[in-house]
C-alpha positions as CSV (number, residue, x, y, z in Angstrom):
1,X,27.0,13.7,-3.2
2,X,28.3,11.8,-0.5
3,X,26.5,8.2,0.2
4,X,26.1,9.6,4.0
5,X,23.9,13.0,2.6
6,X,21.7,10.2,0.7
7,X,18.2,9.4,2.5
8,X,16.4,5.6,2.7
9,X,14.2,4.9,0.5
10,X,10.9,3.6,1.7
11,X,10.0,0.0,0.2
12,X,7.0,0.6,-1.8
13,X,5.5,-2.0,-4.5
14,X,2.9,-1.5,-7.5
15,X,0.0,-3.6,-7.0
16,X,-0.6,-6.8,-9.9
17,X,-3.7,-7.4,-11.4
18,X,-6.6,-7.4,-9.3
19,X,-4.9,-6.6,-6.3
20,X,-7.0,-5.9,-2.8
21,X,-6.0,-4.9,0.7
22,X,-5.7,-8.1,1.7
23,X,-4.2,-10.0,-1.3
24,X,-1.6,-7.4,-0.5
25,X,-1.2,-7.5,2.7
26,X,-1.2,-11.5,2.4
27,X,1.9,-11.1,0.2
28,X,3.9,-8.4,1.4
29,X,3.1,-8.4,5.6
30,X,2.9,-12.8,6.0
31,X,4.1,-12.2,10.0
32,X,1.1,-10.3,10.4
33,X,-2.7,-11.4,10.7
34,X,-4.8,-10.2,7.9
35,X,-6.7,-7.7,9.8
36,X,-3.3,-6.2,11.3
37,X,-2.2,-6.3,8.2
38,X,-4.7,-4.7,6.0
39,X,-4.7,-1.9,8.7
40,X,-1.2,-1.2,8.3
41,X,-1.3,-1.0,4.8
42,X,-3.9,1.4,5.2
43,X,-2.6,3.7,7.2
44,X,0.3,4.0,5.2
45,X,-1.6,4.2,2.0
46,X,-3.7,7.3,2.3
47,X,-3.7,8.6,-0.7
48,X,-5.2,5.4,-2.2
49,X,-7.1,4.6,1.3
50,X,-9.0,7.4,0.9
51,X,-10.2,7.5,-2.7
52,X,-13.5,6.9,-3.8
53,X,-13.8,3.1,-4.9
54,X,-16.7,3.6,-6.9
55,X,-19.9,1.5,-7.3
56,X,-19.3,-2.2,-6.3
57,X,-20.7,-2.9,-9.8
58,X,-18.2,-1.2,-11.4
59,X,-14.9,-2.2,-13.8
60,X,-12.9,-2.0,-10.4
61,X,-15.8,-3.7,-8.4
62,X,-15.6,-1.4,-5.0
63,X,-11.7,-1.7,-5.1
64,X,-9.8,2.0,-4.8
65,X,-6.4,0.4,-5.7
66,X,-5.2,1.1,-9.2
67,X,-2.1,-1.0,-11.2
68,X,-1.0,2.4,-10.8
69,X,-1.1,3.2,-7.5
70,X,2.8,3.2,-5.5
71,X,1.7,1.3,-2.6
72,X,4.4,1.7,0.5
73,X,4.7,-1.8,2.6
74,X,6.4,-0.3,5.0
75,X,5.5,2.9,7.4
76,X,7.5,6.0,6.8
77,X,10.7,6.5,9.0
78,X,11.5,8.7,12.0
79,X,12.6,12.3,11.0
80,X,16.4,13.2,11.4
């Protein structure tokens, strides 16, 4: 396969332990404010955005995002 038929890859991380929104955002978005930033990350996270966090009192305490989760810091390109 020629390099030109190959597509981007979108820059994704896997969160560390104890990971939030905003630790994450902190990290991988520093030009952004936090709010901006969480928000982004969001958006482009909606398959962890929109899971069930659980009770607050829980093992994860509220948080959806799993060491396991792919997390994308970036938003998803323009179609060809």
């Amino acid at each position: 396969m020629a390099a030109a038929n190959l597509s981007r890859v979108r820059k994704s991380i896997l969160p560390q332990a104890g990971d939030t929104w905003a630790s994450i955002a902190k990290r991988e978005l520093p030009k952004l404010d936090e709010a901006a930033g969480i928000a982004s990350l969001q958006s482009w996270n909606l398959h962890v955005f929109m899971r069930s966090a659980g009770p607050s009192g829980g093992p994860r305490g509220g948080n959806p995002i799993l060491p396991s989760d792919v997390i994308f810091v970036e938003p998803p390109g323009a179609r060809a």
